[in-house]
SERO-4910 file (N, C-alpha, C, O; in steps of 0.05 Angstrom, whole numbers):
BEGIN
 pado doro    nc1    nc2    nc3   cac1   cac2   cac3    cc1    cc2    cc3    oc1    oc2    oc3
  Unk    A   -526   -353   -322   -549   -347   -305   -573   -339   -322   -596   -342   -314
  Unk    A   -566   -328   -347   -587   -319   -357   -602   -340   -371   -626   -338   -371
  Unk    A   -590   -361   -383   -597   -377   -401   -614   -396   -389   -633   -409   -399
  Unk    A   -601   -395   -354   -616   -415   -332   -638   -408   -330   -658   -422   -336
  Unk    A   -640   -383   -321   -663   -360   -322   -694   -367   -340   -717   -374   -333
  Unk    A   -676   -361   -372   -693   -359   -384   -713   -384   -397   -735   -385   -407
  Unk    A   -690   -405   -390   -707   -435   -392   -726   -447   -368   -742   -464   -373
  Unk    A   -723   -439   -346   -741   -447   -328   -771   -439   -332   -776   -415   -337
  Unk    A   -788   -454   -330   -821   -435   -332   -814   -423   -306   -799   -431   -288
  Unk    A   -831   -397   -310   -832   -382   -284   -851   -363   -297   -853   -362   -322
  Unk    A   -866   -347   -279   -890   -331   -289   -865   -299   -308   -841   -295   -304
  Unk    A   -879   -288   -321   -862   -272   -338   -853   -255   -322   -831   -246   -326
  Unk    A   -872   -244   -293   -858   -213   -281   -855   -218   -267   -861   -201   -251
  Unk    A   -841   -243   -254   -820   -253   -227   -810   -264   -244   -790   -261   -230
  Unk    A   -800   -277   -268   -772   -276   -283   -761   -246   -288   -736   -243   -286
  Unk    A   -776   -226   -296   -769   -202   -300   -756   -185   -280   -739   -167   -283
  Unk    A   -771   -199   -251   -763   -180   -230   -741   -189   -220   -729   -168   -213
  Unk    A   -727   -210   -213   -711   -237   -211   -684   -230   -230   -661   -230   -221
  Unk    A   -689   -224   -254   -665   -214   -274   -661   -190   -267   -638   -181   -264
  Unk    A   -688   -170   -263   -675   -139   -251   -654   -136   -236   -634   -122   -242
  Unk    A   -658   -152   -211   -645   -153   -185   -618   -170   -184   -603   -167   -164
  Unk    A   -611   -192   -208   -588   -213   -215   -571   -190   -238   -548   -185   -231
  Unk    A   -578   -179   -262   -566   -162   -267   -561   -144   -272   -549   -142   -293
  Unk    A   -567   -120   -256   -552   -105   -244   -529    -96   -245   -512   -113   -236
  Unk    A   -515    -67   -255   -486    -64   -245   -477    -78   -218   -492    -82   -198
  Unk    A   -448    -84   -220   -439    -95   -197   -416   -105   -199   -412   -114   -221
  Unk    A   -396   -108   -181   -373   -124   -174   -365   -154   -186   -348   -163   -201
  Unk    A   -387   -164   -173   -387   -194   -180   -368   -209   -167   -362   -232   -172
  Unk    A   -357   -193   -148   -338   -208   -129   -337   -233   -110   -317   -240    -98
  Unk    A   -362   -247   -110   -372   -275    -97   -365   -292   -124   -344   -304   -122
  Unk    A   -378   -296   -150   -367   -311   -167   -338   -314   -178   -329   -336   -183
  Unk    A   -326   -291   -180   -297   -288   -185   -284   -308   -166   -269   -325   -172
  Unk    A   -295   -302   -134   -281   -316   -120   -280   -347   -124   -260   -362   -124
  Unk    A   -308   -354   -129   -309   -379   -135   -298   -387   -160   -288   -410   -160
  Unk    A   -298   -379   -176   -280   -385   -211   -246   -388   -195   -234   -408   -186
  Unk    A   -237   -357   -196   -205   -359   -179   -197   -385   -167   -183   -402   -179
  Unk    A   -206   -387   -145   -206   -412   -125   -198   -432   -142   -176   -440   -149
  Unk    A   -231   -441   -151   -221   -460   -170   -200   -470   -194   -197   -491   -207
  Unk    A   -188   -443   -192   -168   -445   -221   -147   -454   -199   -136   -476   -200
  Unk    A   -141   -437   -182   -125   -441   -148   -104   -468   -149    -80   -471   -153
  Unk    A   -129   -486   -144   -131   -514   -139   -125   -530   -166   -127   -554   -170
  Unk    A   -116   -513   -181   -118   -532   -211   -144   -544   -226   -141   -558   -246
  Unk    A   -167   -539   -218   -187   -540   -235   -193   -526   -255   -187   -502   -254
  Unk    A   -210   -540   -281   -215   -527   -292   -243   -502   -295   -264   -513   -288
  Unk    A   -247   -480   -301   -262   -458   -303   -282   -468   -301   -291   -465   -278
  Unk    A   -305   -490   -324   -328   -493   -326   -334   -509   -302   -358   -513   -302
  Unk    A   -325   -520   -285   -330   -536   -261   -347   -509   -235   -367   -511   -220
  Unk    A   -324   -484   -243   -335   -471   -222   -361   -451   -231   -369   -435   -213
  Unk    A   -373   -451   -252   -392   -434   -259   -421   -442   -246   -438   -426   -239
  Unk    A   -424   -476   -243   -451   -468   -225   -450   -452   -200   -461   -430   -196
  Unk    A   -435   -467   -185   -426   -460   -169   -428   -427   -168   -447   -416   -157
  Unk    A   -406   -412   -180   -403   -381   -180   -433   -372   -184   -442   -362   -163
  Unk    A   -449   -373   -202   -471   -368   -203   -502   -377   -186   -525   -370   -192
  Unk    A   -492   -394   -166   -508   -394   -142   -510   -378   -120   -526   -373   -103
  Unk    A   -478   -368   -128   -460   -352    -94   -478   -333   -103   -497   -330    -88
  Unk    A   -475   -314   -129   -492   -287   -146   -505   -291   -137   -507   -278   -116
  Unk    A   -532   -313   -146   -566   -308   -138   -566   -313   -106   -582   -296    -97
  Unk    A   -559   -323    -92   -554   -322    -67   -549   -288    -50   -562   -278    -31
  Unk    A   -531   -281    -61   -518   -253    -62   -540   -226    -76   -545   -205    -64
  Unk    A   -546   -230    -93   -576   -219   -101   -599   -215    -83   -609   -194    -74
  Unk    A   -606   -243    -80   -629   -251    -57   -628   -233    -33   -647   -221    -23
  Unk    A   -601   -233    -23   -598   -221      5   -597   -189      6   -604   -176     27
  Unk    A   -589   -178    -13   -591   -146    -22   -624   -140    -26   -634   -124    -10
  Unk    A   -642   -152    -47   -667   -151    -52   -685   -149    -20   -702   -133    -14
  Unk    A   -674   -168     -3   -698   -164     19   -673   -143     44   -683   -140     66
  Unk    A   -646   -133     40   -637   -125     61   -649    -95     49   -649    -76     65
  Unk    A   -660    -90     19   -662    -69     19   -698    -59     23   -708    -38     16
  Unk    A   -711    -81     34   -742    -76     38   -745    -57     58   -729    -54     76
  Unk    A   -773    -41     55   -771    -26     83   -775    -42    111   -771    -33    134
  Unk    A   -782    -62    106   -772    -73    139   -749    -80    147   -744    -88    170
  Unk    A   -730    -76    125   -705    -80    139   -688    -61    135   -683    -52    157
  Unk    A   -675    -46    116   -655    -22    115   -665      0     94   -651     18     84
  Unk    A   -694     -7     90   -713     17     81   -692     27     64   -683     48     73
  Unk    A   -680     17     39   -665     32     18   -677     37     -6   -691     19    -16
  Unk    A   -673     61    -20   -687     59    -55   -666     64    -71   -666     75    -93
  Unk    A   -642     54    -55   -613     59    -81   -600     32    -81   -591     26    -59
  Unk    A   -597     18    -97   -579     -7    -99   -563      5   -124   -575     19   -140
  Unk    A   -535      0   -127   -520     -5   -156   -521     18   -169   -505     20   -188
  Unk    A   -534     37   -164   -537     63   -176   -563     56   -197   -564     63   -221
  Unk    A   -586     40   -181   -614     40   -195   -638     41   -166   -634     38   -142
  Unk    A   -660     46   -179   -677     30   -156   -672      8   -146   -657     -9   -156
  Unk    A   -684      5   -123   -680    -18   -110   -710    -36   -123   -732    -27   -129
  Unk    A   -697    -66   -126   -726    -78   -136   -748    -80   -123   -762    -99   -130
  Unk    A   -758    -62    -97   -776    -65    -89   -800    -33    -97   -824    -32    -98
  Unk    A   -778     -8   -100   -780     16   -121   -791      6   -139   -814     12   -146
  Unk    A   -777    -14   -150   -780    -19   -180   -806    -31   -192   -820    -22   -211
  Unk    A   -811    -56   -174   -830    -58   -181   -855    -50   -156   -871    -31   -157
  Unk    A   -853    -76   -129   -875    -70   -103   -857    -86    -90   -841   -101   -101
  Unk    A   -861    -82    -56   -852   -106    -34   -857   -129    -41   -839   -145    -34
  Unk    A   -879   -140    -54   -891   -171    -54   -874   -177    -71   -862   -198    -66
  Unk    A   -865   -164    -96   -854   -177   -125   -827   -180   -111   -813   -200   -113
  Unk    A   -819   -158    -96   -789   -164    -83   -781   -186    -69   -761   -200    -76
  Unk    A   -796   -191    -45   -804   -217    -28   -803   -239    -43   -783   -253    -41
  Unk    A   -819   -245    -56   -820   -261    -70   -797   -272    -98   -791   -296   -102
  Unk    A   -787   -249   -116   -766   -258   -125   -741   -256   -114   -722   -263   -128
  Unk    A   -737   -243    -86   -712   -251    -74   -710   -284    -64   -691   -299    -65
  Unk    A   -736   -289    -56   -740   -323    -45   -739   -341    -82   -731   -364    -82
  Unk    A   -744   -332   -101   -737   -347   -120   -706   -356   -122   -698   -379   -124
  Unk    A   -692   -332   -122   -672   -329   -124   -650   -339   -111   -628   -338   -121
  Unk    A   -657   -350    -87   -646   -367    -57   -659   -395    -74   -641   -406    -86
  Unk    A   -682   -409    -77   -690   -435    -92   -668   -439   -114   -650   -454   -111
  Unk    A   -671   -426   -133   -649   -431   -162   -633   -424   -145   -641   -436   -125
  Unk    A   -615   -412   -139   -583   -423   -126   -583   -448   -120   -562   -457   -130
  Unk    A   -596   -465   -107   -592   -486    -98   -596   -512   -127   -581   -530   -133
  Unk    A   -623   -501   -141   -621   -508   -162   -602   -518   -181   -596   -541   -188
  Unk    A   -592   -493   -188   -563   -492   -203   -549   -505   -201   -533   -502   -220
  Unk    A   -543   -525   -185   -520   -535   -169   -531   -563   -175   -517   -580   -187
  Unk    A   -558   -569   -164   -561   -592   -166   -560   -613   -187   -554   -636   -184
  Unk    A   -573   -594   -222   -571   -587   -237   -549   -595   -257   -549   -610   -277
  Unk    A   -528   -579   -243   -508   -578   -263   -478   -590   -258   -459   -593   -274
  Unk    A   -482   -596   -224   -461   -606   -213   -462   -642   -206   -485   -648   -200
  Unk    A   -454   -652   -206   -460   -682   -197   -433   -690   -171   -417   -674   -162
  Unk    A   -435   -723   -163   -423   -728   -144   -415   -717   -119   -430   -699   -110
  Unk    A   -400   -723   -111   -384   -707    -78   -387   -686    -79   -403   -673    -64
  Unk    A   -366   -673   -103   -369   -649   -109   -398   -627   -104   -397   -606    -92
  Unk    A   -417   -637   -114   -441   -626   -120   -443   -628    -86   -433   -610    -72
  Unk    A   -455   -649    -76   -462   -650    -45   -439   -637    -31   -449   -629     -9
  Unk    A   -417   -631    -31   -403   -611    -16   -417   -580    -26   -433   -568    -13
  Unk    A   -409   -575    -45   -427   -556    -53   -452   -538    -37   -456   -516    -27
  Unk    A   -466   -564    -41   -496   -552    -28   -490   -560     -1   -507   -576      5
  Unk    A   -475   -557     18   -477   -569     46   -459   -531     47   -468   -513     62
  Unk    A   -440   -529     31   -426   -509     35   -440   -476     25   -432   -453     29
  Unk    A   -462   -486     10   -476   -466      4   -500   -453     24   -506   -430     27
  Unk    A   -510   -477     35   -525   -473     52   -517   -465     65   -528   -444     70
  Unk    A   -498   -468     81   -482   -454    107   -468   -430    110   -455   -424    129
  Unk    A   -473   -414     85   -457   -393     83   -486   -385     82   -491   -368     98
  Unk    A   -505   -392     68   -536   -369     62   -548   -368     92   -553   -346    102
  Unk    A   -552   -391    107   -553   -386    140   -543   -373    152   -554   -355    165
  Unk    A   -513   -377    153   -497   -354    164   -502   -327    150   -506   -313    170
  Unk    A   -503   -316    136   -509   -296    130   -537   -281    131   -543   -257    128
  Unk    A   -549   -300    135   -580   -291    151   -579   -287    181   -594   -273    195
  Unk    A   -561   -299    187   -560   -297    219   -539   -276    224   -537   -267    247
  Unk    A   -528   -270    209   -507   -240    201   -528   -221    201   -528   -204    219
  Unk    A   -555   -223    173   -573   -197    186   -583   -196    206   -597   -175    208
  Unk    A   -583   -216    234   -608   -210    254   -577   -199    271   -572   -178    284
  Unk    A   -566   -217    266   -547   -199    287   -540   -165    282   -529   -149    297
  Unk    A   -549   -162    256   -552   -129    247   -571   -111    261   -570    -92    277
  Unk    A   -588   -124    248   -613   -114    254   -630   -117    280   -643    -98    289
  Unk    A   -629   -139    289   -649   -146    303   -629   -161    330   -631   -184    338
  Unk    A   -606   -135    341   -587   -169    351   -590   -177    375   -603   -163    391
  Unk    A   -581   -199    381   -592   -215    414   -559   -213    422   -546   -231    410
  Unk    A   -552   -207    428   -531   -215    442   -527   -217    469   -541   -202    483
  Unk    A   -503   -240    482   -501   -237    504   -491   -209    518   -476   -195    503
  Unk    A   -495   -201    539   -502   -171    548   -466   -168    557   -458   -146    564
  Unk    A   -449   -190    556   -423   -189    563   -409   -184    548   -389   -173    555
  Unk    A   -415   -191    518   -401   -192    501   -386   -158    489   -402   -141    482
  Unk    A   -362   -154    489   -354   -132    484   -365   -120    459   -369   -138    442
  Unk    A   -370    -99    451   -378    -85    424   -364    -95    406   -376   -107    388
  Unk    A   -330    -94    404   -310   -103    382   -322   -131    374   -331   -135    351
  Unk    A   -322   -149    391   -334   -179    389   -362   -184    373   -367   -202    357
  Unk    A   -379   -164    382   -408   -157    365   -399   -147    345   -408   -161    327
  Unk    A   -385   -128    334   -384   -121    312   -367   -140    296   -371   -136    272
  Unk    A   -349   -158    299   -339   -180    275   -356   -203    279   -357   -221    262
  Unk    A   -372   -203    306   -390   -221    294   -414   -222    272   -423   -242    261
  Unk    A   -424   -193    269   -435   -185    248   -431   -187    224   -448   -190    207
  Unk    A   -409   -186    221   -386   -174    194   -381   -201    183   -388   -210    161
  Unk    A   -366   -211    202   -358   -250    192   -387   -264    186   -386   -280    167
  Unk    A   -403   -262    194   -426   -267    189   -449   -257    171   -464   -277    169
  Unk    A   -457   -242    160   -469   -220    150   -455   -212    111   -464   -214     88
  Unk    A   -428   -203    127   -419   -209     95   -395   -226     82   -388   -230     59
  Unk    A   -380   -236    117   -358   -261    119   -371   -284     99   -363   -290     76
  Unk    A   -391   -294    112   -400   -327    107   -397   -322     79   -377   -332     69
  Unk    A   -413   -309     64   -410   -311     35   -384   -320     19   -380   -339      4
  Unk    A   -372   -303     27   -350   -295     21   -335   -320     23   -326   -332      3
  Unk    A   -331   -328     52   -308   -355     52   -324   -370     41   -311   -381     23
  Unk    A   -351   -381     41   -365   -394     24   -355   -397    -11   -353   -417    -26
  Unk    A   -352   -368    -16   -345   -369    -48   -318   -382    -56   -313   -390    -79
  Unk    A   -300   -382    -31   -273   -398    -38   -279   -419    -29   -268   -440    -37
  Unk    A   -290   -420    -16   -288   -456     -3   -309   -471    -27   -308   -496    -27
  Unk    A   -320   -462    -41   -349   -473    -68   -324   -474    -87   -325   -487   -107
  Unk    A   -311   -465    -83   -292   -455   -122   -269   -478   -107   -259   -496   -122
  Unk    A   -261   -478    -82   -232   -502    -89   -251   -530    -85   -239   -551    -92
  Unk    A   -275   -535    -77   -285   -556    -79   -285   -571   -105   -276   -592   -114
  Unk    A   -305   -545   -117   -305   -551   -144   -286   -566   -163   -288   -585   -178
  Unk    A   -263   -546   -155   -232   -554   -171   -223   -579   -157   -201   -588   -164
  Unk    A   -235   -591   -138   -224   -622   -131   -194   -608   -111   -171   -614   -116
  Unk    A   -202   -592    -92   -178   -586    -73   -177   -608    -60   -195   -623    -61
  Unk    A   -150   -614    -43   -151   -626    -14   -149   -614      7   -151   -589      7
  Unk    A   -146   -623     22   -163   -607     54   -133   -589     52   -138   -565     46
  Unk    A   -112   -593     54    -91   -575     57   -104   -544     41   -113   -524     53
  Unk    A   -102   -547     13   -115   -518     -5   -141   -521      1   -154   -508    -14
  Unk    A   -154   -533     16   -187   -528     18   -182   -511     40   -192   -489     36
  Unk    A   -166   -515     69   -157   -502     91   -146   -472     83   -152   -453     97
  Unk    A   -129   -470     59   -115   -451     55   -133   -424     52   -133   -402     63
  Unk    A   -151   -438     29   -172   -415     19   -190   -404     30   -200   -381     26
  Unk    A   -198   -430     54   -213   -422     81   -208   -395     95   -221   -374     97
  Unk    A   -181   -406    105   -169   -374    120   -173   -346     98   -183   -324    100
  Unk    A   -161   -358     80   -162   -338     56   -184   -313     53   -183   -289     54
  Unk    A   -205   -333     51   -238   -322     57   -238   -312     78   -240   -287     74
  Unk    A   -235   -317    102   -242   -310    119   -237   -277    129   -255   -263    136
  Unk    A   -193   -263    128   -193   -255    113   -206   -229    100   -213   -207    109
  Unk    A   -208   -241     72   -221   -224     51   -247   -209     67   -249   -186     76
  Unk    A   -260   -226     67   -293   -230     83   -300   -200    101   -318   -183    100
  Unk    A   -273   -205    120   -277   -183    143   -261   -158    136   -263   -139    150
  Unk    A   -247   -158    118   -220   -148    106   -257   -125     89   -262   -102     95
  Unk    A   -272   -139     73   -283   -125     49   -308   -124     69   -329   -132     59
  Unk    A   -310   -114     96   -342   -105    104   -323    -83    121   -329    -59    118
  Unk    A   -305    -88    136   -287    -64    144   -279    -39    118   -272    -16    124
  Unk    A   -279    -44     99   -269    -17     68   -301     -9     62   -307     13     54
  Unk    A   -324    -33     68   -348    -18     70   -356      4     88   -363     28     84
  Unk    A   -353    -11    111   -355     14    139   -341     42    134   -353     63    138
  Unk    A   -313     40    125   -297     57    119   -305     74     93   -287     89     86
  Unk    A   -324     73     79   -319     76     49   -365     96     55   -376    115     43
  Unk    A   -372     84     71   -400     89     78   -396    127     99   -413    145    101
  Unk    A   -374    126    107   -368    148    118   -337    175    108   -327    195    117
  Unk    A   -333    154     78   -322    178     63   -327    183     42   -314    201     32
  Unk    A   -347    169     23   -357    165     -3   -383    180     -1   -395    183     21
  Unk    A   -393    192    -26   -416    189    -28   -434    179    -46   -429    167    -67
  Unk    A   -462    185    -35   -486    163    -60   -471    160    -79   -456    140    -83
  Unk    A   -473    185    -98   -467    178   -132   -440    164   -133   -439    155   -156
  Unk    A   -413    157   -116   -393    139   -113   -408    113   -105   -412     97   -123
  Unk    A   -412    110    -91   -413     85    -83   -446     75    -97   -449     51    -92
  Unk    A   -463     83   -108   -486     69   -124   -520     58    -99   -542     48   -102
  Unk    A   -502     69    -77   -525     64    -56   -519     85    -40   -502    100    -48
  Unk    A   -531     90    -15   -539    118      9   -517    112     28   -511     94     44
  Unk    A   -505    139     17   -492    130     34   -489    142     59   -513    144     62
  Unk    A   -475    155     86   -482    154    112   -501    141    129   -508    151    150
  Unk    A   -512    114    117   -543    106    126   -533     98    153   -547    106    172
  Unk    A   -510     83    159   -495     66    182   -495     85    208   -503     77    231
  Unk    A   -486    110    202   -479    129    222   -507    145    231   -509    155    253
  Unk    A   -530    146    207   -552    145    207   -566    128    228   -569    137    251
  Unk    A   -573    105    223   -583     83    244   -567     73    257   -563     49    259
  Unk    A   -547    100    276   -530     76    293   -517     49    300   -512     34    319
  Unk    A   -515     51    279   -500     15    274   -479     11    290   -474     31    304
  Unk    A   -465     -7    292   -438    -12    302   -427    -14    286   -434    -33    272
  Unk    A   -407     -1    278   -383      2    249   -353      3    270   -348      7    293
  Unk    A   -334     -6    237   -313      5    253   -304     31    258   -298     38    281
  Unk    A   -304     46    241   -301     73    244   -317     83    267   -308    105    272
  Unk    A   -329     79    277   -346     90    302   -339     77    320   -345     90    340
  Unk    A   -326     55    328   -316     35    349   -285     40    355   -275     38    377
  Unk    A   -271     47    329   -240     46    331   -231     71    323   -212     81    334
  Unk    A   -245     86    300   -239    110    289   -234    102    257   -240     79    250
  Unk    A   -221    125    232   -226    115    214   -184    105    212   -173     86    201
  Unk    A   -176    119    223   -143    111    217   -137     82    222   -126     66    207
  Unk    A   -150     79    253   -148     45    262   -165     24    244   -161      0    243
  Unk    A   -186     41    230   -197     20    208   -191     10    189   -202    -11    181
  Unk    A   -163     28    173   -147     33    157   -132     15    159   -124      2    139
  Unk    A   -123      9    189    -99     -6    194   -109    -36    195    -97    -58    191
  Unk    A   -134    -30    200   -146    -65    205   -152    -79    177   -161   -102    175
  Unk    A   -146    -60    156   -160    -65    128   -127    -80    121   -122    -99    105
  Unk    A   -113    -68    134    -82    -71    120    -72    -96    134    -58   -110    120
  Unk    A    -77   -107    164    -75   -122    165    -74   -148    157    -57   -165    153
  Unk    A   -116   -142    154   -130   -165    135   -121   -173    118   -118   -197    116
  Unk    A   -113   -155     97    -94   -152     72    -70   -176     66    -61   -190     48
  Unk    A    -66   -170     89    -34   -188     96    -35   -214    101    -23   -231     88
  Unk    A    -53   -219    129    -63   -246    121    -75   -260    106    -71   -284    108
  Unk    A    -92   -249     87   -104   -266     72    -85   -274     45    -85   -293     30
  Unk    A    -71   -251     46    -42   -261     11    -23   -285     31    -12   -303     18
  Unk    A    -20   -286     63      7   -306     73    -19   -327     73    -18   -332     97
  Unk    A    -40   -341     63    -62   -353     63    -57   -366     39    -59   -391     39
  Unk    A    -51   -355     22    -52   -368     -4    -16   -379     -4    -13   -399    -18
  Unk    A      7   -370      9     27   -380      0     34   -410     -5     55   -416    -14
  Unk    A     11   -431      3     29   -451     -8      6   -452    -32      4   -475    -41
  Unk    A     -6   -441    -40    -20   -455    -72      3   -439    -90      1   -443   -115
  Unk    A     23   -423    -82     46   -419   -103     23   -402   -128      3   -390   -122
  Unk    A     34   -403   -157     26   -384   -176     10   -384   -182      4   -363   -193
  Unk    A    -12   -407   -180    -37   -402   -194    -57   -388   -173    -81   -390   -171
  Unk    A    -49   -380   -167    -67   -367   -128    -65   -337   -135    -76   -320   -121
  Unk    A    -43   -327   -167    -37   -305   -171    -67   -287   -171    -71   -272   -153
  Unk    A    -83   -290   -192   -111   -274   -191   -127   -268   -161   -140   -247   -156
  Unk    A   -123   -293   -141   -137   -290   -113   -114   -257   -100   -117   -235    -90
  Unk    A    -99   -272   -109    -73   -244   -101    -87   -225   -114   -104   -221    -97
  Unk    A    -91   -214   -127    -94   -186   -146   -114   -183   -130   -110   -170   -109
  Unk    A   -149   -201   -136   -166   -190   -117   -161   -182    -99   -163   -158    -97
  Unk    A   -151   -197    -76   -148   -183    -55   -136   -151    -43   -140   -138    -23
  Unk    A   -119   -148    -67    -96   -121    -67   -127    -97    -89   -121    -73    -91
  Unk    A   -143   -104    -97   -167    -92   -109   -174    -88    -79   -167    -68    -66
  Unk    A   -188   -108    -67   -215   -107    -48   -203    -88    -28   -219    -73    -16
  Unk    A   -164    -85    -20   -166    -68     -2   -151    -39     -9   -131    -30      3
  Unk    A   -164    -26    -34   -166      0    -43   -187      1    -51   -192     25    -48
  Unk    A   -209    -11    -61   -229     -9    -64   -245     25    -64   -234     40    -47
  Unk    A   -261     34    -75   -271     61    -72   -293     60    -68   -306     72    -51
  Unk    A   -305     36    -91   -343     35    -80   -348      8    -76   -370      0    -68
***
């Protein structure tokens, strides 16, 4: 990412602000997914690095403007300023929308054939969905019938799901899956996805700032719909453990090399920050 970075012209203090916000302490758990996957399927590693490093700046992009004051008014990301602290709103705006362009970039770039065009069909559809994950946050329309539980995984599957199954479904493409392990990793994601915004909800109402690297009570703060506030924190516990379960009987027919997607997953649901 960096090397991509640093060879593109770009003015010096939206490359600067652009790298602030890309590296960052952090997880890195969208690229892993996509590398894993790909190993999954029997591909090899360098197939999935554009790829992994689109899901990142993609994943970047969407932290940079969820943390503007028009949307979740935050000044803590990662345990730094947030890049709009850091530098102004405009520099933020603007290199979070860089940052969404080069993802797509990257790919086009560095990936060729089917592969590549699955890719960007699969990339796009997870960065939509996940935009349409924040309005349903923030701003949501819903039908007035729809039960709360239903609003709140629609949020979740959406918001920080799409990515997520996105990152497995980008990594077994990559690795030349067939629809059987393209299907597998699907569920897999899916899963993970709701499995790792439920240990958020849960983790936002027992952690604090200096744990987790951002503010934390903000959810219970702006009345959000969480699980812990919808089910309680025990039944959240239990829904984390579920998730858990399905997403490892997801991977059983990719057999051993699916081992690392295993570990993540047994990480994502103890997780602390």
């Amino acid at each position: 990412m960096a090397a991509f970075i640093d060879q593109r012209p770009l003015p010096e203090n939206l490359r600067q602000a652009a790298k602030y916000a890309l590296f960052g302490p952090g997880k890195r758990m969208r690229p892993l997914l996509v590398m894993r996957a790909c190993e999954a399927v029997g591909g090899p590693m360098n197939n999935a690095l554009p790829p992994a490093a689109a899901i990142e700046m993609i994943h970047c992009f969407s932290l940079v403007h969820d943390d503007l004051p028009a949307m979740d008014d935050d000044d803590l990301r990662r345990g730094r300023p947030t890049l709009h602290k850091h530098t102004n709103e405009a520099m933020a705006i603007l290199a979070g929308d860089l940052l969404m362009g080069l993802a797509f970039e990257i790919v086009a770039q560095q990936m060729e054939g089917a592969a590549s065009v699955a890719v960007l069909r699969e990339l796009a559809l997870g960065t939509n969905n996940m935009i349409a994950g924040q309005v349903y946050d923030t701003l949501p329309d819903f039908p007035d019938a729809m039960p709360p539980i239903e609003r709140l995984r629609t949020i979740h599957r959406n918001k920080t799901g799409a990515l997520i199954r996105s990152s497995c479904r980008m990594g077994a493409m990559a690795g030349g899956a067939d629809d059987a392990h393209l299907e597998s990793l699907s569920r897999y994601g899916d899963a993970i996805g709701l499995m790792f915004q439920v240990m958020d909800d849960i983790l936002d109402v027992t952690q604090s700032t200096e744990q987790l690297g951002k503010t934390a009570g903000k959810d219970v703060a702006q009345n959000k719909l969480t699980y812990p506030a919808l089910i309680g924190l025990e039944a959240s516990r239990a829904e984390v453990t579920r998730l858990h379960a399905e997403a490892n009987a997801a991977l059983e027919s990719l057999g051993s090399p699916a081992e690392p997607l295993r570990e993540l997953c047994d990480f994502m649901a103890v997780r602390i920050k």
